[in-house]
TITORRO-453932 format. One record per residue (C-alpha): x, y negated, z negated; residue in three letters. Coordinates in steps of 0.1 Angstrom, whole numbers, plus 2048, in hexadecimal, padded with zeros to 3 digits. Last residue first. Layout:
N
XYZALA...
//
This chain:
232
56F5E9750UNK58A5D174CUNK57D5B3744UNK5615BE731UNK5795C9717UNK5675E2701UNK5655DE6DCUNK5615FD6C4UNK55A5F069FUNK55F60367FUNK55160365CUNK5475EE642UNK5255DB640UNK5125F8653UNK50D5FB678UNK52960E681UNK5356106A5UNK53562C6BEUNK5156286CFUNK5186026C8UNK5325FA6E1UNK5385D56D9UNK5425C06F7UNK5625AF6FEUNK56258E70FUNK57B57E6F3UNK55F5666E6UNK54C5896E2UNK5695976CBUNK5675796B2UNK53F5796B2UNK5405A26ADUNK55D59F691UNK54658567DUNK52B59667DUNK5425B9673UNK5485A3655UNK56C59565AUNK58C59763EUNK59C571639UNK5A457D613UNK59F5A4612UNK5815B15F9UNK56D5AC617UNK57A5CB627UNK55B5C8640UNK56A5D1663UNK5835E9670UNK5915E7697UNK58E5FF6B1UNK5955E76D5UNK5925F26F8UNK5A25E871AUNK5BC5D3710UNK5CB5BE726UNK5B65A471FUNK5C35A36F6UNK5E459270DUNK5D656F70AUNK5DD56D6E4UNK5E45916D4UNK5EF57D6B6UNK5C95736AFUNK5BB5956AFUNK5D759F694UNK5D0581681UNK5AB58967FUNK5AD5B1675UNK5C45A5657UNK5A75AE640UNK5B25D463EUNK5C95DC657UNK5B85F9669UNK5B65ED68FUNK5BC60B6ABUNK5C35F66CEUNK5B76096EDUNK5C160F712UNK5DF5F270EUNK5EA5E2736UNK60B5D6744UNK6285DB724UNK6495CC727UNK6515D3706UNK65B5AC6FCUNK63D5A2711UNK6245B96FBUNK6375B36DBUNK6335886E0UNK60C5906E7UNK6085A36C7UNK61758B6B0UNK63459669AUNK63959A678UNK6565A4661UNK64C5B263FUNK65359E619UNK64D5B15FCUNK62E5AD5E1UNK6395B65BAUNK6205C65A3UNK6135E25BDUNK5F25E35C7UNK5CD5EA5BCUNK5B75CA5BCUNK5BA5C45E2UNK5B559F5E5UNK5D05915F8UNK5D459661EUNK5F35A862FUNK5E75C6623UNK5E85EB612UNK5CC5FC60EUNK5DC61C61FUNK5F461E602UNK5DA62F5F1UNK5EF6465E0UNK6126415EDUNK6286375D2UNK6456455E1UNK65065D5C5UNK62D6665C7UNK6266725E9UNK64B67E5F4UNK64A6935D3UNK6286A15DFUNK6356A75FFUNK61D69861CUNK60B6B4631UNK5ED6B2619UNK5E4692625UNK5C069862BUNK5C16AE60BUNK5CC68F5F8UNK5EA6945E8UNK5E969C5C2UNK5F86895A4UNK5F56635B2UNK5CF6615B2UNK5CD64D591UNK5EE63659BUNK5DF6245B3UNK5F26115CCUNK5F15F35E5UNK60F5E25F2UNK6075BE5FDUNK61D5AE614UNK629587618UNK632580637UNK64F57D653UNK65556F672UNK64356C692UNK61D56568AUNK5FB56C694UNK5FF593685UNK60A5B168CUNK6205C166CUNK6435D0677UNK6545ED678UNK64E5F769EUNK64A6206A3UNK6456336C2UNK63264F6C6UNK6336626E5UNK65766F6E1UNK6486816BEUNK65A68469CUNK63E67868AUNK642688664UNK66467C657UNK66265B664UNK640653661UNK64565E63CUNK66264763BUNK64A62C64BUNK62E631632UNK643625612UNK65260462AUNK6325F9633UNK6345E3652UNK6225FF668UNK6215F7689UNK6186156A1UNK6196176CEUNK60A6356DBUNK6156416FAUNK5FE65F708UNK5FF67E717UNK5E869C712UNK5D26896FCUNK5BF6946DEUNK5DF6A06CDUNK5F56846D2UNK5DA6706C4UNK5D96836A8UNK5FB67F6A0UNK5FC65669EUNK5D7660688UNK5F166F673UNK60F655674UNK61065064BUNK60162C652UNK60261F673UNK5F05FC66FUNK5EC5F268FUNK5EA60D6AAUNK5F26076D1UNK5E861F6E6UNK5F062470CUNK5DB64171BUNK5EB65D72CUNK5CD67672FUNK5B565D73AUNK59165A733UNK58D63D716UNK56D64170CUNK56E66970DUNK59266C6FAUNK5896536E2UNK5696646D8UNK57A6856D8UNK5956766BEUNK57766D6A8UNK56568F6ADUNK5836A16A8UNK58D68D685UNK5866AC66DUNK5A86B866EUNK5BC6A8687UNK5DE6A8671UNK5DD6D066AUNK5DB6D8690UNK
//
């Protein structure tokens, strides 16, 4: 399918770890909706639960992810209930062509919108490429979503929210043990409050979940699979 791409071995890794063909999946920081998509595709039926705050990638959520699995909250994660200042990144140098791992994005819709590297886009200061002007985005904690939603148990949480990684883990609360397994990003330094993946080890460890290293970088960026040794 033209959003899996080169991302089978990834989505394969997911799909072997957690061994369920109707897994509940809750991803934080949404973007365009692709890897929303690819989820759909790896598994035969799963819910999968996005928050995306940025207004630019939620109209091409919109348009793109029209899917009965995947549903949509417009809000940023964090340890808070309320609102915060947002950080829209953009650079203008790589706004003429879409990315070929994007290619399924209008070109018009891609610069009109201001879209090229909108993926950098944070809660935390520090980003050096991003729009003039910051705007305000509604955030909710974790732990208040999962009551409000009624929801029992989460198979994984997907983490890209470059440096906001901490307040996210803090607003799950009491409720990050009913989560079987945790992707999170580690290492975007240039973020204010972002953790080294030291840092993200010691913080997941005090939560009795355990690093699985086999499918976990090593390097002083990268990603980080944690497995709740609660619920194994």
């Amino acid at each position: 399918m033209k959003y899996m791409k080169h991302y089978y071995e990834k989505f394969n890794m997911f799909k072997n770890i957690l061994d369920l063909e109707d897994p509940t999946i809750v991803e934080v920081g949404a973007h365009y909706g692709e890897d929303s998509l690819r989820f759909t595709e790896a598994f035969e039926n799963p819910t999968v639960y996005c928050f995306e705050p940025d207004p630019r990638n939620i109209e091409i959520f919109k348009k793109h992810v029209v899917n009965s699995k995947v549903k949509l909250f417009e809000v940023a994660l964090s340890d808070n209930n309320g609102e915060a200042e947002f950080f829209q990144s953009y650079d203008e140098k790589g706004s003429e062509a879409v990315p070929n791992k994007y290619d399924w994005i209008n070109l018009d819709d891609y610069k009109n919108n201001k879209l090229s590297n909108s993926g950098s886009s944070s809660l935390r200061r520090g980003y050096g490429k991003t729009l003039p002007e910051s705007i305000k985005v509604k955030t909710e904690r974790f732990d208040t979503w999962f009551e409000n939603n009624n929801i029992s148990n989460v198979d994984l949480v997907w983490m890209d929210v470059q440096g906001a990684e901490r307040s996210v883990l803090e607003g799950m609360g009491e409720k990050i043990k009913n989560i079987r397994f945790i992707w999170v990003e580690y290492g975007e330094l240039g973020y204010e409050g972002a953790m080294s993946r030291q840092e993200t080890v010691k913080y997941m460890t005090s939560k009795s979940f355990s690093v699985l290293e086999e499918y976990s970088d090593k390097s002083q960026s990268g990603d980080l699979m944690f497995c709740n040794l609660g619920l194994k």
